[in-house]
Backbone as JSON Lines, residues from 0, in Angstrom:
{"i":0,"aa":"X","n":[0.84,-1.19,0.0],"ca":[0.0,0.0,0.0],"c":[0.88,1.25,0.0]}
{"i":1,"aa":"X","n":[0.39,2.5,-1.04],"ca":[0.94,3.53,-0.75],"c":[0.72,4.53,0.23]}
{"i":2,"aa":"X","n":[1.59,5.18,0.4],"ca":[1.22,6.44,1.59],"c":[-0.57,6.81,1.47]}
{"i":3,"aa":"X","n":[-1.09,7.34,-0.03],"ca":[-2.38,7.4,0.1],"c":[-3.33,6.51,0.71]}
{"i":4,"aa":"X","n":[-2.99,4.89,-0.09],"ca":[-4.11,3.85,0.31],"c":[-3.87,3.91,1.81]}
{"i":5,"aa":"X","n":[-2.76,4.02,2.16],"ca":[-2.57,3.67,4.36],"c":[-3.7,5.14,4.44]}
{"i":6,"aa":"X","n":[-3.64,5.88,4.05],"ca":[-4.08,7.18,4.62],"c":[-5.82,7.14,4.37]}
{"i":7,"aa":"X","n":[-6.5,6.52,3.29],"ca":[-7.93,6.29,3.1],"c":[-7.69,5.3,4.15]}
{"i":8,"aa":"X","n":[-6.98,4.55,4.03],"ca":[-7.58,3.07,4.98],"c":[-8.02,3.36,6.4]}
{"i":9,"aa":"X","n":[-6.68,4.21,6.97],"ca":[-6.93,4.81,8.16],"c":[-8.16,5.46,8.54]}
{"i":10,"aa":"X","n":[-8.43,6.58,7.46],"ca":[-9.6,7.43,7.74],"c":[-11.24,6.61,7.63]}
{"i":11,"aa":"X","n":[-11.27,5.61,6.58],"ca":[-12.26,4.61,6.61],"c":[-12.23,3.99,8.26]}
{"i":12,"aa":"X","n":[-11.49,2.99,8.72],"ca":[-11.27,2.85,9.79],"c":[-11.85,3.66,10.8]}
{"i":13,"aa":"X","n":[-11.42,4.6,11.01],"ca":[-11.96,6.09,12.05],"c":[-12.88,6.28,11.6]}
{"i":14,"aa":"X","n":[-13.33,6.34,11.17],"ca":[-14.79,6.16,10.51],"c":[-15.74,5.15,11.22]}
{"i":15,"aa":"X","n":[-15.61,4.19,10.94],"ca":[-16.03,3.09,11.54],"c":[-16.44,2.58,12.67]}
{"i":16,"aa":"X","n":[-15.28,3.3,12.93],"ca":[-15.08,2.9,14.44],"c":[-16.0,4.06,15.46]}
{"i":17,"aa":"X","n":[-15.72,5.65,14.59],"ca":[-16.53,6.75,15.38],"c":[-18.02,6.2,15.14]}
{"i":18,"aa":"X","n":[-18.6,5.57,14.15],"ca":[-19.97,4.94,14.1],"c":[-20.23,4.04,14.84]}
{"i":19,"aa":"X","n":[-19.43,3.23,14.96],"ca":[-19.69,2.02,16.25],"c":[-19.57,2.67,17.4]}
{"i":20,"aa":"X","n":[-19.15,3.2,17.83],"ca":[-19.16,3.82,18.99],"c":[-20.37,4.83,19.09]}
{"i":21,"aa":"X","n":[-20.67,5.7,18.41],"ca":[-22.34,6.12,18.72],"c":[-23.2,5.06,18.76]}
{"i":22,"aa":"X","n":[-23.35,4.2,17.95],"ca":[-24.23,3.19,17.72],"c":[-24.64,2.45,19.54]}
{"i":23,"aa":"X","n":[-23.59,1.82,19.88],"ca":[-23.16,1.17,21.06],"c":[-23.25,1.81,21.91]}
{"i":24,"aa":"X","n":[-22.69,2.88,22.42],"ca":[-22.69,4.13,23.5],"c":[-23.91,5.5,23.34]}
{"i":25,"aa":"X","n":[-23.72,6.02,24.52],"ca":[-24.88,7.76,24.37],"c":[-23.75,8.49,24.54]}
{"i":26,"aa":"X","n":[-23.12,8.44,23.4],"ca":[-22.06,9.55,22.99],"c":[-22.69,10.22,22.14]}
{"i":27,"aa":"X","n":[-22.14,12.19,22.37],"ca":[-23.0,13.35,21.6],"c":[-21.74,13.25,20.27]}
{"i":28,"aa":"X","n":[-22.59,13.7,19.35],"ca":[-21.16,14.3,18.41],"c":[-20.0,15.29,19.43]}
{"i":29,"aa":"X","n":[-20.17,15.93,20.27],"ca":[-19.84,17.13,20.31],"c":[-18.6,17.01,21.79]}
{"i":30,"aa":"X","n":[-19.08,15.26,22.34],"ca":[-18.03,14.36,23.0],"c":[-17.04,13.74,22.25]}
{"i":31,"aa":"X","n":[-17.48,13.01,20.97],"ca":[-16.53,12.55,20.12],"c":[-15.73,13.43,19.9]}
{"i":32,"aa":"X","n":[-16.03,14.98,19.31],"ca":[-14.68,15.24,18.45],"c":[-14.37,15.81,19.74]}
{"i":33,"aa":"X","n":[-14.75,16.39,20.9],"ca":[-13.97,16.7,21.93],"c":[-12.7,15.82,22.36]}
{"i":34,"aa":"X","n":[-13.2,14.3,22.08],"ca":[-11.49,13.11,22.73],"c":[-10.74,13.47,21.1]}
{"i":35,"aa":"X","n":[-11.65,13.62,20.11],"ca":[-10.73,13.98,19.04],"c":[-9.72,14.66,18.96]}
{"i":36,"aa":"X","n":[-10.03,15.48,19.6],"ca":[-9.34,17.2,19.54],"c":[-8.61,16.89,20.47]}
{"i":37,"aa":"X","n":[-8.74,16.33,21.62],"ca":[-7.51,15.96,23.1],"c":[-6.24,15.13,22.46]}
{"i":38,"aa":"X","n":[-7.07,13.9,21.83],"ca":[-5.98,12.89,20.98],"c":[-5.05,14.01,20.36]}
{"i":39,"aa":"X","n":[-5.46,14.84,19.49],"ca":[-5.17,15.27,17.87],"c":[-4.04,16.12,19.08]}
{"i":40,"aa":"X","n":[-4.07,16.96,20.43],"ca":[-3.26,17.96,20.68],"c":[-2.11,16.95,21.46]}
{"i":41,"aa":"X","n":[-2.76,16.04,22.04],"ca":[-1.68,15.37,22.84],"c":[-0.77,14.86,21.67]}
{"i":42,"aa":"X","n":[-1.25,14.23,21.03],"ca":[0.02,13.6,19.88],"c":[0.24,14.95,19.21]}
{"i":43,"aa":"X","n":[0.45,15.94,18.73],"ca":[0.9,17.31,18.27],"c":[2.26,17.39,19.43]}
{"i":44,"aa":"X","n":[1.83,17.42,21.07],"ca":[2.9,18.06,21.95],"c":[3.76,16.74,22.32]}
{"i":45,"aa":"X","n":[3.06,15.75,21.92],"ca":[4.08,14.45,21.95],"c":[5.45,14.01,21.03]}
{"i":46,"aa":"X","n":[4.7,14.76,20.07],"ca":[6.01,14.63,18.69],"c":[6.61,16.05,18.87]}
{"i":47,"aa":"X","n":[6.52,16.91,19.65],"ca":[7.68,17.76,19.39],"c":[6.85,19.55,19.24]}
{"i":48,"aa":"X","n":[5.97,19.17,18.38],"ca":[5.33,20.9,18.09],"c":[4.65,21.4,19.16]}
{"i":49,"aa":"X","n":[5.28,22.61,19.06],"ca":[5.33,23.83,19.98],"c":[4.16,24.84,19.76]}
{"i":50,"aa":"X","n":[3.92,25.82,20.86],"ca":[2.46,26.52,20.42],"c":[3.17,27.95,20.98]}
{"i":51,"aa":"X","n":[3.41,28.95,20.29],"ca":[3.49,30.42,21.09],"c":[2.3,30.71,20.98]}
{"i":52,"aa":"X","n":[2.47,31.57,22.28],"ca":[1.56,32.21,23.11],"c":[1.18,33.25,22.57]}
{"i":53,"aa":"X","n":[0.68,33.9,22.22],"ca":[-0.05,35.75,21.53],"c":[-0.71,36.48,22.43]}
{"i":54,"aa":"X","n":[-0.47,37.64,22.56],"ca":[-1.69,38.09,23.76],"c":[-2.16,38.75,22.6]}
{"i":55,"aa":"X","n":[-3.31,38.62,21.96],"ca":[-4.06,39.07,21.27],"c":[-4.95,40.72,21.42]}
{"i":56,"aa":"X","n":[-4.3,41.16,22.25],"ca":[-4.7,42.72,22.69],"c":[-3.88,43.72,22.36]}
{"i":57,"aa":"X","n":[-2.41,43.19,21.97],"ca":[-1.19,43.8,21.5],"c":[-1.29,43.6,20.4]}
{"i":58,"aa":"X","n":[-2.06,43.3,19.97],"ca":[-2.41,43.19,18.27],"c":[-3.23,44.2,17.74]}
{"i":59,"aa":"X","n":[-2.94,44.75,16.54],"ca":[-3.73,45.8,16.01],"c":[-4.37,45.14,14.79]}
{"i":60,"aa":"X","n":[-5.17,45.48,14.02],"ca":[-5.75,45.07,12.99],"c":[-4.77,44.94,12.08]}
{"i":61,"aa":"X","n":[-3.64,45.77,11.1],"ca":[-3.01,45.59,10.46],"c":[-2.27,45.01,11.0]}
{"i":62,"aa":"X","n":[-1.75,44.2,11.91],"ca":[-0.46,43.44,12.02],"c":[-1.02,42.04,11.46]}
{"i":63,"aa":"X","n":[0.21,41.32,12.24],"ca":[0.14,39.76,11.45],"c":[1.08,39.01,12.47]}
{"i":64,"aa":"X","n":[0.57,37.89,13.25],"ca":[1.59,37.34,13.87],"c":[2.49,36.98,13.13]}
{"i":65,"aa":"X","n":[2.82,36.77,12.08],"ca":[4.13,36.77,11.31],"c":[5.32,37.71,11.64]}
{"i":66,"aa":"X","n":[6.31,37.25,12.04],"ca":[7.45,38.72,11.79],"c":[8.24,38.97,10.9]}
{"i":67,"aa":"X","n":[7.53,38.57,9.93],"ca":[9.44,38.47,8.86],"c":[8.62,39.94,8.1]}
């Protein structure tokens, strides 16, 4: 299998599996993608990526968190 087919297979899979699990359980949508979103950040700070901080009040309309 190529990088794509692993990557449909996977997402079919998760698929599947997020349906069996409503089906079976009184899970809301809105619980699912919540462990989604926990999974998706914990593996993000597990492999390494970093998050700066912004205080978003020191921001003016024309800026850009970008600095270059």
């Amino acid at each position: 299998m190529d990088h794509l087919e692993q990557t449909v297979a996977f997402s079919n899979a998760l698929h599947k599996l997020i349906n069996r699990y409503m089906a079976e359980f009184d899970l809301s949508r809105h619980a699912i993608v919540g462990v989604l979103e926990d999974k998706k950040l914990s593996m993000l700070l597990e492999y390494g990526v970093s998050f700066e901080e912004y205080d978003l009040e020191d921001l003016d309309d024309d800026s850009s968190l970008d600095s270059d």
